[in-house]
C-alpha positions in Angstrom: -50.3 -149.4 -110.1 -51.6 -152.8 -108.9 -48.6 -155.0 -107.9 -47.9 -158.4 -107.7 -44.9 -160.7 -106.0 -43.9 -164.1 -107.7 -41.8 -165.7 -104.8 -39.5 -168.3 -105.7 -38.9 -170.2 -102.6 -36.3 -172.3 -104.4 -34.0 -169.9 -105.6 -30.6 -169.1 -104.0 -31.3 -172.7 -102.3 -34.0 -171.0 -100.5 -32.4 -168.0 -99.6 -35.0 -166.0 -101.5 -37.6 -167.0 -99.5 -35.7 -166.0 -96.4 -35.4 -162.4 -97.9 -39.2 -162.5 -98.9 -40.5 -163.5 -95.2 -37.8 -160.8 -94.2 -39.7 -157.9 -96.0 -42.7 -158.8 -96.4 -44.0 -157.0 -93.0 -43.2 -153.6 -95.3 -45.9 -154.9 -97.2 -48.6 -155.9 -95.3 -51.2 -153.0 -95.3 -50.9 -153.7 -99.6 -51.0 -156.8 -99.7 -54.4 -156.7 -97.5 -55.6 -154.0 -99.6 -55.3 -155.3 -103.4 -51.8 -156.5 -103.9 -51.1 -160.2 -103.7 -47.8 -162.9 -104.2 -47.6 -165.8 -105.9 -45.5 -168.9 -105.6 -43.9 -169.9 -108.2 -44.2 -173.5 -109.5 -41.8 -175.8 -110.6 -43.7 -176.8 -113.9 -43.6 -175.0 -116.2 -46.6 -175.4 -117.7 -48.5 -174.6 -114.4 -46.6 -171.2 -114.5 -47.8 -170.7 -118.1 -51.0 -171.2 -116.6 -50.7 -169.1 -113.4 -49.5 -166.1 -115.4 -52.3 -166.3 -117.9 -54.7 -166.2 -115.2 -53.0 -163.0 -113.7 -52.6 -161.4 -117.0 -56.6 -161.0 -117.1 -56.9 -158.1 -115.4 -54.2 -154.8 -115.0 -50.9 -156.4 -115.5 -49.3 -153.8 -113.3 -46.1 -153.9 -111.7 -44.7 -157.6 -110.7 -41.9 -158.0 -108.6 -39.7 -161.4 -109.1 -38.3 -162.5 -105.7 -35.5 -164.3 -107.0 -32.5 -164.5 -109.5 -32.1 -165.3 -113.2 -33.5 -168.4 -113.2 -36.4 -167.3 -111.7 -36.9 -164.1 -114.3 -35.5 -166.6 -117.0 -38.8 -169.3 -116.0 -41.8 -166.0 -116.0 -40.0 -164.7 -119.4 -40.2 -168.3 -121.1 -43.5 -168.7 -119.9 -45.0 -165.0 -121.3 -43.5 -166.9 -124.2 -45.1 -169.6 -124.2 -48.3 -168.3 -124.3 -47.4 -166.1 -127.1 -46.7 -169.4 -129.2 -49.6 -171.3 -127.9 -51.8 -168.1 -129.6 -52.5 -165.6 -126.6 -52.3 -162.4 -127.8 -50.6 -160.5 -124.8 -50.5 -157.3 -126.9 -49.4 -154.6 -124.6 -50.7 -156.7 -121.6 -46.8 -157.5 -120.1 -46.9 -156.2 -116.6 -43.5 -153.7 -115.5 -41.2 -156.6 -114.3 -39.5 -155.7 -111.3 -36.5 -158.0 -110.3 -34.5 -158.2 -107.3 -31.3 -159.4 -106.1 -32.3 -162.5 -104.2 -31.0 -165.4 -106.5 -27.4 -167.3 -106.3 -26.1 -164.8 -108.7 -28.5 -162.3 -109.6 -26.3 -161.0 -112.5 -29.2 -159.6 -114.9 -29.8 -157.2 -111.9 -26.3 -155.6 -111.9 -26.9 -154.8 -115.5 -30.0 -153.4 -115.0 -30.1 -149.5 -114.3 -30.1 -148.3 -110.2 -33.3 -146.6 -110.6 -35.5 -146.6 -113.8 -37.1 -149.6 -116.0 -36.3 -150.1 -119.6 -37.3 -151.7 -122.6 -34.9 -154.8 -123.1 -34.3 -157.2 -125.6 -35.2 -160.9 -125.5 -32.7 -163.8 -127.4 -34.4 -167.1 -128.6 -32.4 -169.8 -128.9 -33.2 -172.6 -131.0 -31.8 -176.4 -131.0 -32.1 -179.1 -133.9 -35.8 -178.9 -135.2 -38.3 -176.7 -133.7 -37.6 -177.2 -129.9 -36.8 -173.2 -128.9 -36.1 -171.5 -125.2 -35.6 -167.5 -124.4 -33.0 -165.8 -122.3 -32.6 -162.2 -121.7 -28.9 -162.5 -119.7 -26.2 -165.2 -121.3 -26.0 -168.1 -123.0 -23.2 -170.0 -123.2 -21.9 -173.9 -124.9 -18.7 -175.6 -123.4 -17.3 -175.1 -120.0 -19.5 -172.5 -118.6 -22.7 -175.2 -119.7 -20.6 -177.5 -117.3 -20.0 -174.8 -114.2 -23.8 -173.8 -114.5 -25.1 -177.3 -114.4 -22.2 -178.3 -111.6 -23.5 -175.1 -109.6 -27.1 -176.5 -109.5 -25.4 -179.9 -107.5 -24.1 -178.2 -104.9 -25.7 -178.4 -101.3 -28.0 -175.7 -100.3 -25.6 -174.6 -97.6 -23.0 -173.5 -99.8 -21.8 -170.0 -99.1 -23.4 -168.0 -102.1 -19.5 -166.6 -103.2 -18.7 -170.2 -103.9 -21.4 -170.9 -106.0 -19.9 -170.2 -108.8 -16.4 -170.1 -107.9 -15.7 -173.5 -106.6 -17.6 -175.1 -110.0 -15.4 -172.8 -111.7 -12.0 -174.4 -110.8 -12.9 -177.7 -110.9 -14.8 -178.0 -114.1 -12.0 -176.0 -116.5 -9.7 -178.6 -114.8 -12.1 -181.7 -116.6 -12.8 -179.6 -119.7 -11.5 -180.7 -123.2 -11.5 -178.0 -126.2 -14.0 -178.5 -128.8 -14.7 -178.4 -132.4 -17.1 -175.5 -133.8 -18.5 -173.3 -136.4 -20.0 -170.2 -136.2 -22.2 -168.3 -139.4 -22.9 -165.0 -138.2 -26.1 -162.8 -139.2 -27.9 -165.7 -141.0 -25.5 -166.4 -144.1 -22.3 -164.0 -143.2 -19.2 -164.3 -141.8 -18.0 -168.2 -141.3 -15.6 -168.7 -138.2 -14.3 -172.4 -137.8 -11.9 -173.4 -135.1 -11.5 -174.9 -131.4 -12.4 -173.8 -128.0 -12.9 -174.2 -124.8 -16.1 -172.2 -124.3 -18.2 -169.2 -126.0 -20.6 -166.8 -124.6 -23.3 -165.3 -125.9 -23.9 -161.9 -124.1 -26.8 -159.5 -123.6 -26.3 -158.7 -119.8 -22.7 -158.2 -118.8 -22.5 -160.2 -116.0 -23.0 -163.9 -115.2 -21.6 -166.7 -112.6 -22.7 -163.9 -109.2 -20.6 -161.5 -110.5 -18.1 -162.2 -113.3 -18.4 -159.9 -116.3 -18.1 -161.6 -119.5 -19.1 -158.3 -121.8 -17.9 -155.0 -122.2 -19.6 -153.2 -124.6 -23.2 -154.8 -125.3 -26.5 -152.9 -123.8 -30.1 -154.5 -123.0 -31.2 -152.8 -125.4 -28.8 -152.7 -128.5 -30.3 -155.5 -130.8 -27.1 -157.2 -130.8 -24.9 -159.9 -129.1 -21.3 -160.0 -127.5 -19.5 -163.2 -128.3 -16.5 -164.4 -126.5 -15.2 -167.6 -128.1 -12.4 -168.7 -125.5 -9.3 -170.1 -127.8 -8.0 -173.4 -127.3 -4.8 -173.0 -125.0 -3.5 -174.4 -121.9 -5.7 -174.6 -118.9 -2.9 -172.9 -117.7 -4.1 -170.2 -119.9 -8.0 -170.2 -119.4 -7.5 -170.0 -115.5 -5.3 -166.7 -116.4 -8.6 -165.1 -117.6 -10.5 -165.5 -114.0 -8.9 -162.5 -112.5 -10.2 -160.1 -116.2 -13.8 -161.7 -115.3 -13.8 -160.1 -111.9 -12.2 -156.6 -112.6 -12.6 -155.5 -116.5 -14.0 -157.9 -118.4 -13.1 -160.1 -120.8 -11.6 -158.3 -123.7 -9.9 -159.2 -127.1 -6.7 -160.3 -127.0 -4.7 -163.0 -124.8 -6.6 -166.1 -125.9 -10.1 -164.6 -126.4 -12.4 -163.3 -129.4 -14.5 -161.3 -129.9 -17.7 -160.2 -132.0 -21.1 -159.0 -132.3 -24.1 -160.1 -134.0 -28.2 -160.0 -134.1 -28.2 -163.5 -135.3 -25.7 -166.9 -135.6 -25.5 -170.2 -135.6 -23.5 -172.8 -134.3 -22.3 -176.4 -135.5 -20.3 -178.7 -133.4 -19.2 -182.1 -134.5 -19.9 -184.0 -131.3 -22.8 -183.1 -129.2 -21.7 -180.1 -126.6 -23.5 -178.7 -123.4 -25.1 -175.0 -123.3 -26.8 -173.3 -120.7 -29.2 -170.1 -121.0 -29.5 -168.4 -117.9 -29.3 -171.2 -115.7 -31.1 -174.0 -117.8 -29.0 -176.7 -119.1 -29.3 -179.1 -121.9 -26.8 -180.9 -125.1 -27.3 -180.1 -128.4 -25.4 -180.8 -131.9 -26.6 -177.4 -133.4 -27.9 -174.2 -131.8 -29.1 -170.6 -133.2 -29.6 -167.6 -131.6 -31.8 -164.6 -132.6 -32.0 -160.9 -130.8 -36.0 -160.1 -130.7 -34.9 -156.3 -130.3 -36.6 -154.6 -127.3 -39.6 -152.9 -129.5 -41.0 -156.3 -130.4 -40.4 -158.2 -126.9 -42.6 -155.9 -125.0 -40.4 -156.5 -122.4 -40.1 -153.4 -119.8 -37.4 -154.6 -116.6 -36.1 -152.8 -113.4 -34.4 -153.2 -110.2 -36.8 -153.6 -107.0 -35.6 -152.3 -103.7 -37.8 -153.0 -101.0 -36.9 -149.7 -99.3 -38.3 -147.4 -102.7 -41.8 -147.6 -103.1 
């Protein structure tokens, strides 16, 4: 199986291309005899491009040399083609992904050894104007610690990352307004909070685990809408994120659905795997693992 390396030399603040130019004397004698890398670009269109052009031949095997931004940029660009009218078919190379991003949380969820078919979430804001995320998604103060983690210098030690933005944003935060209609049309939940998460991975933020119970594969999403309490009371939750989870109970729902949407009644900030934006309205919809064509794995540079 042909394979094929899409660098990032961004990611982790450039610590994934430190990794890369660490390993990549393993894989000299394939890379002179058929296998190549890529770097990948910031714009996204050119990416669109890029992996068009590679999807010509064999897809094979490609291995992403950087985190869940990285993975989340080649997925919304196989997607972008898809919408532009490029039938892919069953052209979607095996997608390889290792740990070499800030966080690399997708890859902890991921099975030690063997790939699998995974699920894919598009997200939609007001109008047309759609993204796709295969790890978390989340509106309110984990929008603000993503986009606050993507401030901070290069040099920062990769275990305050996440941390430090962690602290200091839930100290700024305000609760907010929101409604939630699950499985187009069902259950109504109104009320405040200070964040929700929208799981399909069970990890995000280099390590904390948000879900319990949701698979990659399940055709569903975990939900944790974070009640509006104390700060106080949203700090207590740090320690669950980094031993069991969060769980129901104490200040935190839960539930589990293939498809919602969201009202707020001022403008709010999300985030999907790294990518920020505001938005009014959102809605989110599982594309189950049969129909994404999506096939994911760990890659350890010491299994061949």
């Amino acid at each position: 199986m042909r394979r094929l390396f899409l660098v990032n030399p961004r990611a982790g603040g450039g610590r994934a291309l430190q990794w890369w130019r660490s390993i990549r004397p393993r894989f000299s004698a394939e890379l002179e005899s058929g296998e190549s890398c890529e770097w990948i670009p910031e714009s996204p269109a050119e990416l669109a491009l890029r992996l068009k052009e590679r999807l010509q031949g064999a897809p094979g095997e490609w291995v992403i040399i950087g985190g869940d931004g990285t993975l989340h940029s080649v997925v919304n660009g196989f997607s972008a083609l898809r919408e532009s009218g490029d039938r892919l078919g069953d052209a979607l190379p095996l997608i390889r992904v290792a740990a070499a991003g800030s966080g690399s949380d997708y890859f902890r969820s991921l099975p030690e050894k063997e790939a699998i078919p995974v699920d894919l979430v598009r997200l939609t804001l007001e109008g047309s104007d759609s993204r796709y995320f295969l790890n978390m998604a989340s509106v309110g103060v984990g929008a603000k610690v993503a986009a606050a983690k993507e401030r901070l210098p290069a040099w920062m030690p990769r275990a305050l990352c996440y941390a430090l933005p962690t602290v200091t944003e839930i100290w700024g935060a305000r609760p907010f307004r929101l409604e939630m209609r699950l499985a187009g049309g069902g259950e109504l939940v109104r009320g405040r909070a200070w964040a929700v998460f929208f799981s399909k991975g069970r990890y995000a933020g280099g390590g904390m685990r948000f879900a319990s119970e949701v698979r990659l594969n399940d055709g569903e999403l975990e939900i944790s809408w974070i009640e509006d309490r104390s700060a106080f009371s949203v700090f207590g939750q740090i320690p669950r994120l980094y031993g069991e989870g969060l769980r129901a109970g104490g200040g935190v729902r839960k539930f589990r659905a293939a498809e919602l949407e969201l009202a707020f009644a001022e403008p709010q900030p999300f985030e999907c795997d790294g990518e920020t934006g505001t938005a009014r309205r959102l809605a989110f919809r599982v594309v189950p693992a049969a129909s994404s064509g999506l096939r994911v794995g760990r890659f350890s540079p010491d299994r061949p």
